[in-house]
N, C-alpha and C positions, 0 to 999 in steps of 0.2 A: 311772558318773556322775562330773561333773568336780568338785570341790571347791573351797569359797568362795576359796580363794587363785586359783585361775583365774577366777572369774568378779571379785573383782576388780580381777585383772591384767587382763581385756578390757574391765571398766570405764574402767580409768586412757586404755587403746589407745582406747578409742573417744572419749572427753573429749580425748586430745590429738589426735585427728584433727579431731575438731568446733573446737578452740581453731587449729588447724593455718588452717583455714575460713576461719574468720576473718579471721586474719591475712592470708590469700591475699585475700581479699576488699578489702580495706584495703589493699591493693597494688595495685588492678585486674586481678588473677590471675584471672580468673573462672571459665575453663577450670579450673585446676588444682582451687581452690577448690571447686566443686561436684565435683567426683572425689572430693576428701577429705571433702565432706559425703557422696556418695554411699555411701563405702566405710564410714563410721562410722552410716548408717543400716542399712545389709547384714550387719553385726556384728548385728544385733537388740540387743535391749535382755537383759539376764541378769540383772535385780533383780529376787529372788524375789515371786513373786506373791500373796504372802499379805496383803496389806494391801488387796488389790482383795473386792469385796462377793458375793455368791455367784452377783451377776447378772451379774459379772465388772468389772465398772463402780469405782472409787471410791466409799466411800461418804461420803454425801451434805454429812459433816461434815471432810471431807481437807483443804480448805483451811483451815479454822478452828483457828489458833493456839490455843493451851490457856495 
């Protein structure tokens, strides 16, 4: 099993490909740009799941500031 400093160091890799996006996008790169969103969604997502509801959903109060 990989350990929090890996998951996130491919946190950080996938935010700067998604910020990479952008910027290409903001260029008229659009080619390039979707490659680098593509590649930052094929990373998956690796933020632990424990805050999701046991219906696997968010639950119902997630967006509500405290």
């Amino acid at each position: 099993m990989r350990g929090p400093d890996f998951m996130v160091d491919q946190l950080i890799e996938q935010e700067t490909l998604f910020q990479q996006g952008l910027l290409l996008m903001e260029s008229g790169k659009k080619e390039e740009a979707g490659q680098a969103f593509q590649t930052s969604i094929a990373m998956g997502d690796c933020l632990p799941q424990a805050a999701l509801g046991e219906s696997g959903n968010l639950p119902d109060d997630a967006g509500t500031l405290r």
